[in-house]
Structure formats: C-alpha cells, structure tokens
C-alpha positions in Angstrom: 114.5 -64.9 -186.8 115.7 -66.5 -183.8 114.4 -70.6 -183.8 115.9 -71.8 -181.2 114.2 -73.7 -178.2 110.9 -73.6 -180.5 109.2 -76.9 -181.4 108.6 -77.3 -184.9 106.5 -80.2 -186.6 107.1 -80.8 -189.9 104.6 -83.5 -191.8 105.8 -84.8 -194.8 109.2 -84.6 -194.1 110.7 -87.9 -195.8 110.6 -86.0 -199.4 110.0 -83.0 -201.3 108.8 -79.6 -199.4 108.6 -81.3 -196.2 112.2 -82.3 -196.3 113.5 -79.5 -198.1 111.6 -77.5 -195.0 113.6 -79.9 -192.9 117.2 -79.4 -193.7 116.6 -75.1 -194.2 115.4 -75.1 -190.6 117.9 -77.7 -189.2 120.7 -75.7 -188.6 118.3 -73.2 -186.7 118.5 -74.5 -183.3 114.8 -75.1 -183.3 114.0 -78.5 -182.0 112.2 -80.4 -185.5 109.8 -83.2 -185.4 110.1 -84.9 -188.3 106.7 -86.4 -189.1 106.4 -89.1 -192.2 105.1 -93.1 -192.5 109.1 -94.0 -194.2 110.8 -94.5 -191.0 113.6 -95.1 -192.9 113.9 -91.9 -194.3 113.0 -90.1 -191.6 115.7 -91.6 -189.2 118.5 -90.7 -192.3 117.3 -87.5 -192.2 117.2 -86.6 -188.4 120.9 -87.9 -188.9 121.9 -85.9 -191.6 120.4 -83.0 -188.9 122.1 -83.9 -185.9 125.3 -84.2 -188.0 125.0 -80.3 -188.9 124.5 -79.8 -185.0 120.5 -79.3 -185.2 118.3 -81.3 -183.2 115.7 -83.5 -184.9 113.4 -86.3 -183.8 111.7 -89.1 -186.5 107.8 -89.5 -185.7 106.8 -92.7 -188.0 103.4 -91.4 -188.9 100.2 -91.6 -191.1 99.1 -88.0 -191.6 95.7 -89.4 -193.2 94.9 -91.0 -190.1 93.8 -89.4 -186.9 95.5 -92.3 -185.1 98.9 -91.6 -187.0 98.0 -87.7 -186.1 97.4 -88.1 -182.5 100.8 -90.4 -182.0 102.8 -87.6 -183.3 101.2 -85.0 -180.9 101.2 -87.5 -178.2 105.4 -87.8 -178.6 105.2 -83.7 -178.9 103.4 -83.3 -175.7 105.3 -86.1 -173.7 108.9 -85.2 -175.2 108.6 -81.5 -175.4 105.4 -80.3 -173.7 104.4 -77.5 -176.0 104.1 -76.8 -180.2 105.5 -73.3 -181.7 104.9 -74.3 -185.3 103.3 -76.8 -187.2 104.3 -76.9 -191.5 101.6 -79.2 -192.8 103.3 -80.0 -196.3 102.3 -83.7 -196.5 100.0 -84.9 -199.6 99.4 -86.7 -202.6 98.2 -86.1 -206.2 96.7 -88.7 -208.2 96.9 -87.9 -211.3 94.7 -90.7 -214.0 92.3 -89.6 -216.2 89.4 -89.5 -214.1 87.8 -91.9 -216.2 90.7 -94.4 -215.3 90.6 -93.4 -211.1 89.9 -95.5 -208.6 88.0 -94.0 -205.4 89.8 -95.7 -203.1 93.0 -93.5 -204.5 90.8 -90.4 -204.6 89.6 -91.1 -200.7 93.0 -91.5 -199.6 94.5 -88.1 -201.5 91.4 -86.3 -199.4 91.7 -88.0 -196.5 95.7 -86.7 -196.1 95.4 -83.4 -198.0 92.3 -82.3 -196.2 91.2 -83.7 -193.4 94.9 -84.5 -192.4 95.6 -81.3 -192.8 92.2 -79.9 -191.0 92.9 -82.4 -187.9 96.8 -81.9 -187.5 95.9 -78.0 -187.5 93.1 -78.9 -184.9 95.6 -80.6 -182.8 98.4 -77.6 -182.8 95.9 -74.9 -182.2 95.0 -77.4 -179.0 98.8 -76.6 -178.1 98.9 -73.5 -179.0 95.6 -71.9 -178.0 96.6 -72.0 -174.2 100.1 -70.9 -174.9 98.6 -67.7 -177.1 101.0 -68.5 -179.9 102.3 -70.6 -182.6 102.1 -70.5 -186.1 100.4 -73.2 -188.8 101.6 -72.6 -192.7 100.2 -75.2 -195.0 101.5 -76.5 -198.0 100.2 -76.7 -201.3 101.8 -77.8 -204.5 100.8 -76.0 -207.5 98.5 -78.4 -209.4 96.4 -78.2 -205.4 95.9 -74.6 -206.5 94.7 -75.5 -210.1 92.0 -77.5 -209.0 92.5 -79.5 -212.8 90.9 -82.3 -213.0 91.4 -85.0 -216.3 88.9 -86.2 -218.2 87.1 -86.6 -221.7 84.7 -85.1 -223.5 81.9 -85.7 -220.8 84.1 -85.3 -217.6 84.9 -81.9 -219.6 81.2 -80.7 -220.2 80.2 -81.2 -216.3 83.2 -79.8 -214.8 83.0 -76.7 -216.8 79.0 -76.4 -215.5 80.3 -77.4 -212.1 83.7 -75.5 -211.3 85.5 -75.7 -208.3 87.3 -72.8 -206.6 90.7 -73.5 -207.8 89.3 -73.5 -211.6 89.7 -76.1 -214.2 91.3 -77.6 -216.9 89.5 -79.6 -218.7 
C-alpha cells in the first residue's frame, strides 16, 4: 500500500502500540503526527523517524481533553490541511481491586479511552467527511475486550447480575 503524501495521526504514540504504530509506518513516506502529553518522547521519536528518512511531527497532547484534541487537529489543519488516517491507540487501565479504586482514576481511564476516542474520531470524520475518505482504526488492548473487573465477594455477586458486553471475571 502506497502511504506516501497521506496524513496520519497517531495518539498514543510515546509508548506501546502507538509507538510501535509509529516506527512500522515511518519509513512509509506518509507524513505522521505523533500525538502524546510526553513531549519528550515524542520529539525522540519524530527523530529516530526522520533519521530513517520518514517524516514525523511531535503534537504534545492530552487525548482526554477536548482542548488537548482540538490543538492536535488545529496543527493538522494549519500544517497539512487535510487527515487520511487517524490510529486512536491511546489509553489507560487501572487495574486495583475495585474495592481499593479511586473515581477520580476511573473518570480519567473513561474520559481518554472513550470519550477521547469518540471526540478525536468526531474530529477526523470532520476532515474526512468533505474529502470522502480516510480511515479511523481504534485500538484496544486485550483486558479492554474482557471487560474484567476486580473485586470481592460482593463486587462478584452484582457484576455477574449486571454484566457488561465485554463479559466478566469476577
């Protein structure tokens, strides 16, 4: 598949499948946004990019803000004008007992692995709508498809009477 001159965003990309994502498509002659909140990172990586002759531009964001969303689609829109694909694979897990979570922790895992993830896909289709094409693949670790949840006894009785789509274990 031919990437080059396409725009590809890439959240998530200071670690794990974001940056993995990262360095398979560098060498493709696509144009990357790299989207993460460790600017550090980010900047090593566009480097290690660019080294390998790829192109690759650091967007210091929070993907479970709408502010930190809409500053990385603001720099696609003035720098390249246009979006061909978006790879949401930024996200969390907190994993305590749920006896032992804190809802602040909880809020923030929703808040970037679902309605980061719902808003940022908003955004490209914005870009891509009018353009009749792009592509959005989300990314979901394999605990996100398990839907487990940790508890005791109680925490086991009322999530087995109130499952959730991924299933549980209890």
């Amino acid at each position: 598949m031919d990437l080059q001159g396409q725009v590809i965003l890439i959240t998530g990309a200071s670690s794990g499948i974001g940056m993995a994502a990262a360095r398979l498509l560098g060498p493709s002659k696509a144009d990357l946004v790299l989207a993460a909140r460790s600017e550090g990172r980010l900047r090593q990586l566009a480097q290690e990019i660019e080294a390998r002759g790829g192109s690759a531009l650091p967007v210091t964001a929070d993907f479970a803000r709408e502010e930190g969303i809409d500053r990385a689609f603001e720099v696609i829109r003035c720098t390249y004008g246009h979006l061909d694909v978006l790879v949401n694979s930024a996200g969390l897990g907190v994993y305590d007992l749920v006896r032992d979570g804190k809802t602040q922790d909880w809020r923030r895992m929703m808040d970037l692995n679902l309605f980061g993830l719902m808003y940022a896909g908003q955004q490209a289709l914005r870009l891509m709508l009018p353009q009749k094409r792009g592509h959005i693949i989300n990314v979901s670790s394999v605990a996100g498809g398990l839907g487990r949840v940790r508890g005791d006894e109680v925490g086991r009785e009322w999530l087995q009477r109130h499952p959730t789509p991924g299933g549980l274990q209890g």
